[in-house]
LOLUMKE-690464 format. One record per residue (C-alpha): x, y, z. Coordinates in nm, 3 decimals. Layout:
[rec [X,Y,Z]]
...
//
This chain:
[rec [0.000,0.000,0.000]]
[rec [0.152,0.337,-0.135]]
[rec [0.138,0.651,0.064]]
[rec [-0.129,0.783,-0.136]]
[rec [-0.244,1.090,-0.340]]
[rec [0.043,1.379,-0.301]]
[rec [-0.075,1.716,-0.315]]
[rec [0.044,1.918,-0.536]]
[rec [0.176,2.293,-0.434]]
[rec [-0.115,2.445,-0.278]]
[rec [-0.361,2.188,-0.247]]
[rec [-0.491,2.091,0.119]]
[rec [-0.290,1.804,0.238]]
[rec [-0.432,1.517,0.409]]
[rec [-0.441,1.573,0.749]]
[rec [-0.643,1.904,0.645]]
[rec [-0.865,1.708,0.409]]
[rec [-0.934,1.464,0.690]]
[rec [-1.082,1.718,0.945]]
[rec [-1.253,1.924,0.673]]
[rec [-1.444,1.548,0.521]]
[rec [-1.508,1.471,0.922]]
[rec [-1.686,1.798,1.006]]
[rec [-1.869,1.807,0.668]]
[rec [-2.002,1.421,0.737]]
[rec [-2.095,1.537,1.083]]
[rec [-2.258,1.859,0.930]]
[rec [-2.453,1.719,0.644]]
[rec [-2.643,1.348,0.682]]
[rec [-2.675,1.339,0.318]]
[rec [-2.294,1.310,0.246]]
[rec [-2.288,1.022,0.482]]
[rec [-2.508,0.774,0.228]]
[rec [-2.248,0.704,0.030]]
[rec [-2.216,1.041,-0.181]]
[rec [-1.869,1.013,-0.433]]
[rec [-1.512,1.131,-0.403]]
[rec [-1.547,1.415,-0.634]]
[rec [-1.947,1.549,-0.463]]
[rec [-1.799,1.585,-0.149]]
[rec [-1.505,1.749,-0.282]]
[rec [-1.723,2.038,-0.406]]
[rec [-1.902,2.030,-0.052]]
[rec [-1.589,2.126,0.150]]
[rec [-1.531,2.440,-0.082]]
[rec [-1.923,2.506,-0.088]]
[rec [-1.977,2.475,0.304]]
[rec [-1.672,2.660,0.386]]
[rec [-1.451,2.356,0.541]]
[rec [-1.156,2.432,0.303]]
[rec [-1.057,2.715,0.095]]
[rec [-0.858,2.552,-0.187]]
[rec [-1.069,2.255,-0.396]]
[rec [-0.906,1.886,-0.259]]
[rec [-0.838,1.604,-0.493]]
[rec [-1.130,1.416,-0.523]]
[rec [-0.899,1.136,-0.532]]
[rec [-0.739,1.251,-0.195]]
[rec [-1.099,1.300,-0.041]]
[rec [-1.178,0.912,-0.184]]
[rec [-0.890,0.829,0.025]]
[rec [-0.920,1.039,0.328]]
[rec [-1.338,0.848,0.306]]
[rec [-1.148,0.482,0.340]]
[rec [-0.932,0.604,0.615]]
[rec [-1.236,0.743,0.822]]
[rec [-1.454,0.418,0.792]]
[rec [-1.166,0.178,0.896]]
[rec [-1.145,0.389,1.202]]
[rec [-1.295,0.340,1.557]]
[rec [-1.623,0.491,1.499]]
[rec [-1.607,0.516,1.106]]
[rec [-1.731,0.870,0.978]]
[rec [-1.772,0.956,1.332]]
[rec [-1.786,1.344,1.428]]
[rec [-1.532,1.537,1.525]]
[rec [-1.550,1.563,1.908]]
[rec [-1.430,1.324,2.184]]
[rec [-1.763,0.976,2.186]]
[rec [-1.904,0.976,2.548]]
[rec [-1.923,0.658,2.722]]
[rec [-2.167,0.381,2.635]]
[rec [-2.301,0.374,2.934]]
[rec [-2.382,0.806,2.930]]
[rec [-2.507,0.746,2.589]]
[rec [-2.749,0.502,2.640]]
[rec [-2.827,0.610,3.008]]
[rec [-3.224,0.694,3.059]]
[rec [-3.265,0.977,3.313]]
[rec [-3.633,0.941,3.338]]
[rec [-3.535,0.556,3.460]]
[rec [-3.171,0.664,3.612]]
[rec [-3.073,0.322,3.451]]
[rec [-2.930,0.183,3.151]]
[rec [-3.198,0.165,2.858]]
[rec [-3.407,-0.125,2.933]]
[rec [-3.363,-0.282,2.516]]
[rec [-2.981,-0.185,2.496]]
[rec [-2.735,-0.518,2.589]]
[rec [-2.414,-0.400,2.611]]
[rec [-2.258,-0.708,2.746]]
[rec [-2.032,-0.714,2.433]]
[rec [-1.947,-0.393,2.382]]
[rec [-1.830,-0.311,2.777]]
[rec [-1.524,-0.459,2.950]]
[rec [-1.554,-0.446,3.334]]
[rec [-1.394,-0.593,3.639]]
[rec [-1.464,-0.936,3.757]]
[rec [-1.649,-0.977,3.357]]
[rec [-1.675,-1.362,3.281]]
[rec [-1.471,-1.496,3.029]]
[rec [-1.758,-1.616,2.782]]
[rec [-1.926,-1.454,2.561]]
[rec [-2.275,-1.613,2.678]]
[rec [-2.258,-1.579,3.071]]
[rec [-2.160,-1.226,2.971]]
[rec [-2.436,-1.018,3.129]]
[rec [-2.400,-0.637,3.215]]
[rec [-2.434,-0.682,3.641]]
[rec [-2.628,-0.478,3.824]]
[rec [-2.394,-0.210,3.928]]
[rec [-2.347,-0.080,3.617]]
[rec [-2.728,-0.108,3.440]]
[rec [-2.870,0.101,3.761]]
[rec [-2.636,0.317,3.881]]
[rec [-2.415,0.583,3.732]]
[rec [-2.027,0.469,3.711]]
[rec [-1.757,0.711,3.624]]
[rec [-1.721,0.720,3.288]]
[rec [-1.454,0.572,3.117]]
[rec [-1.399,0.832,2.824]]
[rec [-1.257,1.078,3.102]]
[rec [-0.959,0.879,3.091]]
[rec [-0.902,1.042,2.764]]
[rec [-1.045,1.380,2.792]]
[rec [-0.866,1.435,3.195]]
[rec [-0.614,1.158,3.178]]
[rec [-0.435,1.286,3.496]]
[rec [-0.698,1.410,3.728]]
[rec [-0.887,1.060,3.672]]
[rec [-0.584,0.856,3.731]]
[rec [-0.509,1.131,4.051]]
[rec [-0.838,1.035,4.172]]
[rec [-0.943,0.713,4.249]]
[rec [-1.306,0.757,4.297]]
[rec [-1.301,0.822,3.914]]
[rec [-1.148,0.520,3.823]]
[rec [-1.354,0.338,3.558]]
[rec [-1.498,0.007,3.676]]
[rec [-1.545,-0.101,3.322]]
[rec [-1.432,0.018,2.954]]
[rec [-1.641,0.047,2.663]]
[rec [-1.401,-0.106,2.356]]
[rec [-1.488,0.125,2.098]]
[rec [-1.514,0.440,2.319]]
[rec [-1.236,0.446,2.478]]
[rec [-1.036,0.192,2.359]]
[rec [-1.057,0.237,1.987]]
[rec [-1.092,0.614,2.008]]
[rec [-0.821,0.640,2.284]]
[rec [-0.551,0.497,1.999]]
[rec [-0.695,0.670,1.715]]
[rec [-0.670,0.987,1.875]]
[rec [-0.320,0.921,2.044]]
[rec [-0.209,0.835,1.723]]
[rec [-0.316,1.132,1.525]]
[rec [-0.169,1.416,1.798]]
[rec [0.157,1.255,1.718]]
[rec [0.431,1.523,1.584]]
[rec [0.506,1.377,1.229]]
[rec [0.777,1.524,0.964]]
[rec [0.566,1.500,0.724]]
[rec [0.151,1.475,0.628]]
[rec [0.096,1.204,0.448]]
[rec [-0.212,0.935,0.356]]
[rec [-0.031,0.653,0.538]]
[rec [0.000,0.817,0.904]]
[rec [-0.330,0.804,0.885]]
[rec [-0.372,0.530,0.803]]
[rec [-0.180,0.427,1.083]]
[rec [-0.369,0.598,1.325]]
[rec [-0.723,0.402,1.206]]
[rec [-0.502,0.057,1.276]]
[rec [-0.617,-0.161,1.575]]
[rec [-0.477,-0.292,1.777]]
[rec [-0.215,0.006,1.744]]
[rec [0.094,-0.082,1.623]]
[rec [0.337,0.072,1.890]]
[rec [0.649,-0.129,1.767]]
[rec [0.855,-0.068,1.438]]
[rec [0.875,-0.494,1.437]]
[rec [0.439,-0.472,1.506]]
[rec [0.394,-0.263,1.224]]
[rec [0.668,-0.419,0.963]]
[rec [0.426,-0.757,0.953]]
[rec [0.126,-0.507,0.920]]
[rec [-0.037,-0.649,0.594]]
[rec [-0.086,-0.303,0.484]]
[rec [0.279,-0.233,0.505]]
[rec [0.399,-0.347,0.171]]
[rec [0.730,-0.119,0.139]]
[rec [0.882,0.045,0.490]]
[rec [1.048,0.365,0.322]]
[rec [0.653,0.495,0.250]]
[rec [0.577,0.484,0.635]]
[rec [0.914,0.645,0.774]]
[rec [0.743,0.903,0.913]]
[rec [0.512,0.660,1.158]]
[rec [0.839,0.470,1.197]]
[rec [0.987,0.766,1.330]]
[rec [0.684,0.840,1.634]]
[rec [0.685,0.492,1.778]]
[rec [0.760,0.429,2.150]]
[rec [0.900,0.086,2.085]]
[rec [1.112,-0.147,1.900]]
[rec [0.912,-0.492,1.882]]
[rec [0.590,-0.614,1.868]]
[rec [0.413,-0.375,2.124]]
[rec [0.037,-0.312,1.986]]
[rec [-0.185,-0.101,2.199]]
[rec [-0.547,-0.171,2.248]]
[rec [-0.543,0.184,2.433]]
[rec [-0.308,0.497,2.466]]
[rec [-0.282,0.801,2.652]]
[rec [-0.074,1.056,2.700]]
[rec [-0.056,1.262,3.065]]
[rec [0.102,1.628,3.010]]
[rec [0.252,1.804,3.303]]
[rec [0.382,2.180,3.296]]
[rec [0.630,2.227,3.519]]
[rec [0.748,2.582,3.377]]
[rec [0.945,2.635,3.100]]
[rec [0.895,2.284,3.049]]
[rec [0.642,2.020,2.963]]
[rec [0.652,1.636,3.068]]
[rec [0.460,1.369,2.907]]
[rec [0.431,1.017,2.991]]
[rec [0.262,0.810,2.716]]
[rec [0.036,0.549,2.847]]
[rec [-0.083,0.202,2.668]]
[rec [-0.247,-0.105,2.726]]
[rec [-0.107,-0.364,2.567]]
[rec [-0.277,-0.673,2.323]]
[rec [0.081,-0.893,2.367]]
[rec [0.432,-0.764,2.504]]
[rec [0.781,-0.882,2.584]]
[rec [0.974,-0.872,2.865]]
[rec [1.169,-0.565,2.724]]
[rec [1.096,-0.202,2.680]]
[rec [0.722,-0.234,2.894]]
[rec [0.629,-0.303,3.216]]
[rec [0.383,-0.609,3.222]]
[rec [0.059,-0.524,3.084]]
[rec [0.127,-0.179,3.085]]
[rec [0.357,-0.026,2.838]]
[rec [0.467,0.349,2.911]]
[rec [0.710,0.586,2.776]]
[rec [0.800,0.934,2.913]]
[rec [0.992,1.228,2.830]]
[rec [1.104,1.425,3.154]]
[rec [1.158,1.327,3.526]]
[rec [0.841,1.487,3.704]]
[rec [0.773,1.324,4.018]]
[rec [0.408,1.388,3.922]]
[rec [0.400,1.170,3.632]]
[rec [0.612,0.896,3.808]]
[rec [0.282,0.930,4.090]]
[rec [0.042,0.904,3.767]]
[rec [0.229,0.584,3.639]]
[rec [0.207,0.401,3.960]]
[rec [-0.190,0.526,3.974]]
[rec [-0.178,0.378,3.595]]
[rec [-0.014,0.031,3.692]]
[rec [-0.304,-0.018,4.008]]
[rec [-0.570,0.099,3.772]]
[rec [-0.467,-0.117,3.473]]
[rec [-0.395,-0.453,3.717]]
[rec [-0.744,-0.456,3.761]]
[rec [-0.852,-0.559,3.395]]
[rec [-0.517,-0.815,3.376]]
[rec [-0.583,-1.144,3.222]]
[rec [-0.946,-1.086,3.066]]
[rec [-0.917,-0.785,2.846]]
[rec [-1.135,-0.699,2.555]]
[rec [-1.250,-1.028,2.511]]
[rec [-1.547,-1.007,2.328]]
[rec [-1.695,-1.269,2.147]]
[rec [-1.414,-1.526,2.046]]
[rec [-1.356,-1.441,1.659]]
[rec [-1.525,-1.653,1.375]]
[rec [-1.754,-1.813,1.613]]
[rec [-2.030,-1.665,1.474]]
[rec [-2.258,-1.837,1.725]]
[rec [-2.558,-1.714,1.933]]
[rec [-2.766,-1.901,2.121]]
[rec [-3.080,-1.779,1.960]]
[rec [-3.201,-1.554,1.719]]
[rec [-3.289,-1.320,1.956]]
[rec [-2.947,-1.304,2.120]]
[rec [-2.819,-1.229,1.761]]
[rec [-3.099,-0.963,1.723]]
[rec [-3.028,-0.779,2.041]]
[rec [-2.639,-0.789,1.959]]
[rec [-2.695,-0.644,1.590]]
[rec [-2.974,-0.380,1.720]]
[rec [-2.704,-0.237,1.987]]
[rec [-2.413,-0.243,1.663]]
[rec [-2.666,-0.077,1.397]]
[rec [-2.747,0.236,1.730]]
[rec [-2.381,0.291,1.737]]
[rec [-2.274,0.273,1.394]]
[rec [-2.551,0.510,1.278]]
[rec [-2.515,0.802,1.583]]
[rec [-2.173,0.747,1.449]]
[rec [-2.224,0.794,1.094]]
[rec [-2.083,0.472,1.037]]
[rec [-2.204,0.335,0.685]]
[rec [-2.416,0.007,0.725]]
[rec [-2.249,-0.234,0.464]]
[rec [-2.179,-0.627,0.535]]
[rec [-1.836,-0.502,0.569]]
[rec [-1.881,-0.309,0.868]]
[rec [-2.137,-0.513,1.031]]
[rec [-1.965,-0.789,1.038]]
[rec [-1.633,-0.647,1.159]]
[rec [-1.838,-0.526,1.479]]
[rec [-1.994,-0.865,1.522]]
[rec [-1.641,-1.047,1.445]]
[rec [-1.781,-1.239,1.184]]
[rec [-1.780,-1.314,0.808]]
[rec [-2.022,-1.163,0.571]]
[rec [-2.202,-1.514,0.503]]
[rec [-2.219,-1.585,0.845]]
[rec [-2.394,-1.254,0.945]]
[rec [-2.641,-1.315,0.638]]
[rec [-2.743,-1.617,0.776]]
[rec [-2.846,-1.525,1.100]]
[rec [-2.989,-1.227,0.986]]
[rec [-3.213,-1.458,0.791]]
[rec [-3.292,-1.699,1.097]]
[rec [-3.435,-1.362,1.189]]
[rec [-3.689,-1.385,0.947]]
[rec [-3.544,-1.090,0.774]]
[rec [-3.323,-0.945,0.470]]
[rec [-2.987,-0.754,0.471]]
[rec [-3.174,-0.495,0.264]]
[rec [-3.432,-0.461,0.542]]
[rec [-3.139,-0.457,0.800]]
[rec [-2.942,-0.175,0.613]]
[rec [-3.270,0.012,0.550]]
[rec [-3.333,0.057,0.910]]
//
């Protein structure tokens, strides 16, 4: 996989593309069905996002980098929790037809898929939220009364990387950091992201190359990164959660790197370490890949109702593709239980 379109002199690069195509989506449902390269080019100079026309072919590009992300063509602003976003005041519970036993990691959670039912504590009654880890990474590890008792896997894991990933400082713009940043698990490691299928020749990602924290095989499932001014200098301590590690370069399960010797981020890494220890030895789970099995049809309705909520308030496009990467299945797997459901796909993407 190349690097992508190159601007020529005075076009928008990507990164500028990329914000400009994610507020327009947000902005305008109708771009969001599916509209082509070269419409929503026009768009971004009609609405105002961008003052010099894009490539279409660069905005076509930018479009494939935004649905392999976390939340697809999701807006531009930080995705509460789950549990906030599907929270019923009138109730003060959880929405009484919303499951989100697969889409919620939380302490003491069973390690299959089917005894895995949302308990109590968190369907009727509030729990910090999990996304303030990435919005107020230090005051929530500071604090231990806002320590997240469970973690949603797309809000805060997914988003957590993709947005880690994409405040990185780069040498140069191009298609592929982006591309980078949409990856999942992260790849942390040069070694991780040299077997990356989509890594076909290593000099077109030197400049991803050139922000990672670690030599080998370190992926992330989460990242964050705790600032601290301590005048006329700022410290940062990078922060991940780890899919596999080695013995070198991380610390167990938890994988840091820092720049700086603030006592106050060596306080934050220990809060980190407790925090993280918690979730050891049955993260992000989920259901076990290519299973594809449900013990009824209205397990497997529940489970694609909950996907199709998120994926639309996300402006996620509803194709086969999609769905089924959410439900960690194949295509002709999700077909078929759609139609033990008595139902179509067309009915399914219709809504």
């Amino acid at each position: 996989m190349s690097n992508g379109y190159f601007p020529s002199s005075g076009e928008p690069g990507p990164r500028e593309v990329l914000h400009a195509v994610r507020q327009a989506l947000f902005d305008n449902s109708r771009l969001k069905g599916g509209a082509p390269g070269q419409e929503i080019a026009e768009q971004l100079i009609v609405g105002g996002y961008l003052q010099t026309a894009p490539s279409p072919v660069l905005v076509e590009e930018m479009l494939e980098v935004l649905e392999e992300g976390s939340h697809g063509l999701r807006s531009p602003t930080l995705q509460p929790c789950a549990f906030e976003f599907f929270w019923d005041p009138d109730t003060d519970s959880l929405r009484s037809n919303m499951n989100l036993s697969m889409s919620a990691e939380w302490i003491g959670a069973p390690a299959e898929w089917w005894d895995r039912t949302v308990p109590e504590k968190l369907t009727h009654a509030k729990t910090p939220p999990c996304t303030d880890l990435i919005s107020e990474p230090p005051e929530v590890l500071r604090d231990r009364e806002r320590w997240p008792i469970h973690i949603c896997n797309d809000e805060f894991t997914r988003q957590s990387t993709e947005l880690w990933a994409e405040a990185q400082s780069f040498n140069a713009d191009t298609v592929n950091v982006h591309r980078w940043a949409a990856m999942y698990p992260l790849p942390i490691g040069r070694r991780a992201l040299m077997v990356h299928p989509d890594v076909k020749d290593l000099s077109e990602w030197s400049e991803v190359f050139d922000v990672l924290p670690f030599e080998e095989y370190e992926r992330a499932v989460w990242a964050l990164r705790v600032e601290q001014r301590v005048f006329p200098t700022t410290h940062t301590l990078d922060l991940f959660g780890l899919a596999e590690y080695s013995s070198e370069n991380v610390a167990g399960p938890l994988a840091f790197s820092g720049c700086g010797k603030d006592r106050h981020l060596i306080e934050i890494l220990g809060a980190a370490e407790r925090w993280w220890t918690q979730f050891r030895g049955q993260i992000l789970r989920g259901r076990p890949k290519g299973t594809g099995t449900w013990p009824s049809p209205e397990h497997f309705q529940n489970d694609l109702d909950l996907t199709l909520v998120a994926m639309r308030s996300y402006g996620m496009k509803v194709t086969q593709e999609n769905v089924s990467r959410r439900l960690n299945i194949d295509k002709k797997t999700l077909v078929r239980w759609i139609q033990s459901c008595g139902k179509s796909w067309e009915e399914i993407r219709r809504g």
